[in-house]
C-alpha positions in Angstrom: -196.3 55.4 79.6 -199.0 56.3 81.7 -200.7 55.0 84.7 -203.6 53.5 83.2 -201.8 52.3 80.3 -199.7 50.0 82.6 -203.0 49.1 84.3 -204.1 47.4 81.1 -200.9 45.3 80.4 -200.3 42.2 81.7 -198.5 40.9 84.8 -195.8 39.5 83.1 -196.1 42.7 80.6 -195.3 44.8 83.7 -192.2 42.9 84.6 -190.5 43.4 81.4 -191.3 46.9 81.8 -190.1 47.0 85.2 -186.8 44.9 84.0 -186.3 47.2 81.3 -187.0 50.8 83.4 -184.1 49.3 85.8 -181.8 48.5 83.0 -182.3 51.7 81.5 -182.1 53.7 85.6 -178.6 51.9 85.8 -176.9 53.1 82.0 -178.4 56.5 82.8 -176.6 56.1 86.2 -173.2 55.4 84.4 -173.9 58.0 82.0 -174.1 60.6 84.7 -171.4 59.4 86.8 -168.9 59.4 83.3 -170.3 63.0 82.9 -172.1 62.3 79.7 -175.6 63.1 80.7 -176.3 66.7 82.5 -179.9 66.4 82.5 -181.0 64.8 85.8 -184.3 65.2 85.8 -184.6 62.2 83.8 -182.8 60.4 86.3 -186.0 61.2 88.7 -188.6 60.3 86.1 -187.2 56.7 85.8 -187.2 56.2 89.3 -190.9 57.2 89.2 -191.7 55.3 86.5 -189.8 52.1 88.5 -192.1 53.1 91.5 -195.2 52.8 89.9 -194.6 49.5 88.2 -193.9 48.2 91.6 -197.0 49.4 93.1 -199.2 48.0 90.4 -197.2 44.7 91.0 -197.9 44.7 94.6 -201.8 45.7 94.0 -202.1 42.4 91.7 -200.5 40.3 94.3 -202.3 41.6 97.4 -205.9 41.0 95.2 -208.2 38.1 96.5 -208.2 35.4 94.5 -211.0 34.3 92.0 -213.7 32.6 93.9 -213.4 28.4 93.6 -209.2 28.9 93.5 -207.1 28.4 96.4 -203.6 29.1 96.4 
């Protein structure tokens, strides 16, 4: 998924995704250490992919709020 498709999900959207990227960065973790996965580079793609949902997070949260709300 790219950028601008995780733009257009939702905020709580966007934590699922960034609950199931870490889920899936920690089997591909076990899978490397058992020896069953060679192929590291995916290992760096999911951490990317974790990286950007977190930005995105941290954009929505650092965003004025809507005029006439106070938080």
């Amino acid at each position: 998924m790219n950028t601008k498709e995780m733009r257009a999900l939702d905020t709580d959207e966007l934590r699922v995704q960034l609950d199931q990227a870490c889920k899936e960065m920690m089997n591909m973790r076990f899978q490397f250490t058992m020896g069953q996965q060679n192929d590291t580079s995916r290992l760096r793609i999911a951490r990317r992919n974790i990286a950007r949902i977190r930005t995105l997070l941290r954009e929505r949260e650092l965003e004025p709020a809507p005029e006439g709300k106070t938080q």
